[in-house]
C-alpha atoms as one frame of an Amber mdcrd trajectory, in Angstrom:
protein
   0.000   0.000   0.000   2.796   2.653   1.337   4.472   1.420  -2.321   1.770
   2.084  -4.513   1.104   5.755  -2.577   4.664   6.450  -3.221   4.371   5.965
  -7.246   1.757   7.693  -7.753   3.090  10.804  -5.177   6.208  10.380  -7.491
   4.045  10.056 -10.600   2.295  13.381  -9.367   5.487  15.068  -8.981   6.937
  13.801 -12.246   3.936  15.049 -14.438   4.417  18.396 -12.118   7.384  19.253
 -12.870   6.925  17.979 -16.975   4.210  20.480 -16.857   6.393  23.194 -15.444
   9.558  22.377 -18.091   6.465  22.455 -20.861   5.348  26.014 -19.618   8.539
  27.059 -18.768  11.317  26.023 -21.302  13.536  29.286 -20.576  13.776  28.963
 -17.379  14.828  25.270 -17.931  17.232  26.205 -20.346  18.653  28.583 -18.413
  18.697  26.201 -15.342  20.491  23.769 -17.347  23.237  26.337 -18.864  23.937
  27.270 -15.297  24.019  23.438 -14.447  26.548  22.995 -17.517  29.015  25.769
 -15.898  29.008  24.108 -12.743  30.247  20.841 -14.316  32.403  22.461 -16.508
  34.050  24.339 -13.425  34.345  21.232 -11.175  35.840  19.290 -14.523  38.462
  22.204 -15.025  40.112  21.808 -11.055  40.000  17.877 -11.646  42.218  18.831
 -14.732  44.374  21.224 -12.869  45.115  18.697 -10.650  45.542  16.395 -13.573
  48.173  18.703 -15.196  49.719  19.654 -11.983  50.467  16.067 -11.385  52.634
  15.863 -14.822  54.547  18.679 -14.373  55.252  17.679 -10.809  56.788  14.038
 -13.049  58.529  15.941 -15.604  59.969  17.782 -12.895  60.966  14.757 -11.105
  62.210  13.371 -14.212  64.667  15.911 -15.163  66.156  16.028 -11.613  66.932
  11.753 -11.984  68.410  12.187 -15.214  70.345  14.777 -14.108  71.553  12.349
 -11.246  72.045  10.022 -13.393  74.511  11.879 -15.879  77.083  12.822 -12.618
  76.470   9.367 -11.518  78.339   8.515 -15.005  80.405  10.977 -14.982  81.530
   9.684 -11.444  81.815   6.072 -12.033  84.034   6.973 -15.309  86.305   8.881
 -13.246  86.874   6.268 -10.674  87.221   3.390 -13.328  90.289   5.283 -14.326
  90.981   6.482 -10.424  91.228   2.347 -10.296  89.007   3.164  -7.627  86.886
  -0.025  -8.900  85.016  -0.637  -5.334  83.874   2.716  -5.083  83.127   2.390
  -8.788  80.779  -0.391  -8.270  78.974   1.034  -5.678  77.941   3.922  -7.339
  77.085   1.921 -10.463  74.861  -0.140  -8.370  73.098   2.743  -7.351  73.069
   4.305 -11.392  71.437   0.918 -11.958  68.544   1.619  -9.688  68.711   5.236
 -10.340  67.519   4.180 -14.113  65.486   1.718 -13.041  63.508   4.368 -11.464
  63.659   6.892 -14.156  62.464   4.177 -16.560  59.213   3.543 -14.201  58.749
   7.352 -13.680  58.717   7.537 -17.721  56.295   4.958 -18.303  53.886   6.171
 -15.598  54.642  10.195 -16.557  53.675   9.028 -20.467  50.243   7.480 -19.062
  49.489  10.303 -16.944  50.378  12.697 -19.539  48.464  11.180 -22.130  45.306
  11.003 -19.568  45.708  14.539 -19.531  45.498  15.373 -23.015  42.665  12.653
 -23.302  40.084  14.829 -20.451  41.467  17.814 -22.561  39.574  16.584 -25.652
  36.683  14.881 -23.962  35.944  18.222 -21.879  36.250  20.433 -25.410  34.182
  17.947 -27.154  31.749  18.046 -24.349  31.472  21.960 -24.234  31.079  22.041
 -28.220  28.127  19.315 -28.542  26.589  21.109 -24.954  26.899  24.674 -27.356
  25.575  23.332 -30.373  22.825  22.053 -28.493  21.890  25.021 -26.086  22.146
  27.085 -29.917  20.020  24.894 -31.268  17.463  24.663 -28.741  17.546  28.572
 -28.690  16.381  28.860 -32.767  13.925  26.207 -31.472  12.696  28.476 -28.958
  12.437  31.403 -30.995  10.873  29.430 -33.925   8.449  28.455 -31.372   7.777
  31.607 -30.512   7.230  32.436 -33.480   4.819  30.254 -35.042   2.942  30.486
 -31.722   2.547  33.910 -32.170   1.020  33.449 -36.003  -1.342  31.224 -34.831
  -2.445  33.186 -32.332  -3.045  35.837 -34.845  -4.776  33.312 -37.352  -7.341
  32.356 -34.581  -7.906  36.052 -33.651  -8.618  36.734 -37.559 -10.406  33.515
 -38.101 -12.849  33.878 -34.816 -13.599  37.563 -35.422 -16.184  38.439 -37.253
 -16.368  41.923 -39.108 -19.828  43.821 -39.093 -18.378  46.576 -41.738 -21.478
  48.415 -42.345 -21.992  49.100 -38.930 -18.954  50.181 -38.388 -19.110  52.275
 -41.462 -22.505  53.760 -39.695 -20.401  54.662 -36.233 -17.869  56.280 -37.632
 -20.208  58.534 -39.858 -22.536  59.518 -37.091 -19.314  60.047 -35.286 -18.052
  62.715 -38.036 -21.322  64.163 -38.443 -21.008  65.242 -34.236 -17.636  66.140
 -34.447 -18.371  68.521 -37.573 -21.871  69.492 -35.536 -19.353  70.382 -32.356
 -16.880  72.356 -35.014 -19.675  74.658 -36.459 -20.968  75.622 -32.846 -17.668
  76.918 -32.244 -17.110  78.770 -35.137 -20.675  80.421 -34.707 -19.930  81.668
 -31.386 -16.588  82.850 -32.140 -18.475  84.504 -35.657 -20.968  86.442 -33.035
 -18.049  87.366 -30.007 -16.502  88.969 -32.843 -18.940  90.836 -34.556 -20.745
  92.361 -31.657 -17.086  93.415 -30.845 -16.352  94.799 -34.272 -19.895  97.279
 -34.906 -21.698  96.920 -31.833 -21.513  98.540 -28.261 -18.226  98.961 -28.297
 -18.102 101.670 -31.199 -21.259 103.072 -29.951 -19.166 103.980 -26.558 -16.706
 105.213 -28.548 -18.764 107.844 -29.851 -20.504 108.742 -27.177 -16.821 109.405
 -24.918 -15.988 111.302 -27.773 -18.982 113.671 -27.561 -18.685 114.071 -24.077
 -14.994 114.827 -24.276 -16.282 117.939 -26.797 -18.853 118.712 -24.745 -16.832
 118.798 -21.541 -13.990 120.971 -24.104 -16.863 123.944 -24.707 -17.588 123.991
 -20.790 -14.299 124.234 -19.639 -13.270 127.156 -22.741 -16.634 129.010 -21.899
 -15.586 128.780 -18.031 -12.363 130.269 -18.622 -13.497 133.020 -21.181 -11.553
 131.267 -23.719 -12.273 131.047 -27.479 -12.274 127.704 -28.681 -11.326 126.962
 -33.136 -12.765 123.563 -32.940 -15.863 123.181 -35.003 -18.877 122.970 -33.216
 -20.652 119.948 -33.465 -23.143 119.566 -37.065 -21.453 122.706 -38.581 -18.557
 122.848 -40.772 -15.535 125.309 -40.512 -15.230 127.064 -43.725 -11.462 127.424
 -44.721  -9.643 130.375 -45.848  -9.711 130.516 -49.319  -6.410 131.105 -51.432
  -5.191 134.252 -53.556  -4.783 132.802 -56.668  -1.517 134.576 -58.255  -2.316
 137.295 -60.668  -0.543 136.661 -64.120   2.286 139.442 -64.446   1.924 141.351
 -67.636   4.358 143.570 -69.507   3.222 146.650 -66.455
């Protein structure tokens, strides 16, 4: 029983989190790039470690065949010393010496070449992991894409156009909008024309005639004559000599 509820609490999960990678394939792509990194990373120190541990044998390597050469050089001089005791010893001890160096070879070939062979497998690992995350991203965006058209397809498919009414609208619309534009133009029409001939130059007069008026007063008042025209008569002008023609007297 507690075996069967835990497949189908697992199958529930399962078909969870498919749903989630369906509805969410950025974020899963993006989880897995980050995911990539992180193995790349931990891959790289295991290779440090892998290329420290050559050069620490090459190293080693050089030092022993260095040995080895004064050993040689050592053993030659003593052969001719006659020194043969001392001679053996130290060719007893060249004899291991290679022995060694041949071992340290062998294993610094093997663990050289399993170097270069995690070189390769990590570079063909990051260039099929690129080529796929690339490829998954056209995917994406071809998705995209075509979901996007068919959204518009089903939008133009399940619409349905009434033209003629919306022919209608529009001109009842225009017909307001032109109603709206005429109103203002009349009122501005009237504002301006009562401004232009109406009380306004009527006011005008009349402040003018007063002004006159108020002229006379004042002139009378002060005993003063006055050469404006009184008002409905018209000041006769001087008229001109004309110039006599000059004769022969």
């Amino acid at each position: 029983m507690f075996s069967r509820l835990g497949k189908l609490i697992k199958g529930f999960f399962s078909l969870f989190i498919s749903n989630l990678e369906t509805a969410n394939p950025k974020a899963l792509l993006e989880a897995e790039i980050s995911s990539f990194q992180e193995a790349v990373g931990t891959y790289n120190k295991s290779l440090a470690q892998q290329a420290a541990l050559v050069e620490k044998m090459r190293n080693q390597i050089t030092k022993q065949k260095s040995e080895f050469e004064k050993l040689k050089a050592k053993i030659g001089a003593l052969v001719k010393a006659g020194q043969n005791e001392e001679a053996a010893r130290l060719a007893l001890q060249a004899k291991n010496l290679s022995q060694s160096l041949a071992d340290n070879e062998a294993a610094f070939t093997q663990t050289d070449d399993m170097y270069k062979n995690m070189t390769k497998q990590r570079d063909v690992y990051i260039r099929d992991a690129q080529r796929r995350i690339d490829t998954i991203k056209q995917k994406l965006s071809q998705a995209e894409i075509s979901e996007s058209q068919a959204k518009l397809a089903e939008i133009a498919t399940a619409t349905s156009f009434n033209m003629a009414g919306t022919g209608a609208t529009l001109e009842r619309l225009e017909e307001k909008l032109d109603d709206r534009v005429a109103q203002a133009q009349g009122k501005a029409r009237v504002a301006a024309d009562s401004i232009a001939g109406g009380s306004w130059n009527m006011k005008a007069e009349e402040e003018k005639a007063m002004e006159a008026a108020a002229l006379s007063e004042f002139m009378g008042m002060m005993g003063l004559e006055s050469n404006a025209p009184k008002v409905g008569h018209t000041q006769m002008l001087p008229a001109t000599e004309m110039p006599r023609e000059l004769g022969p007297g």
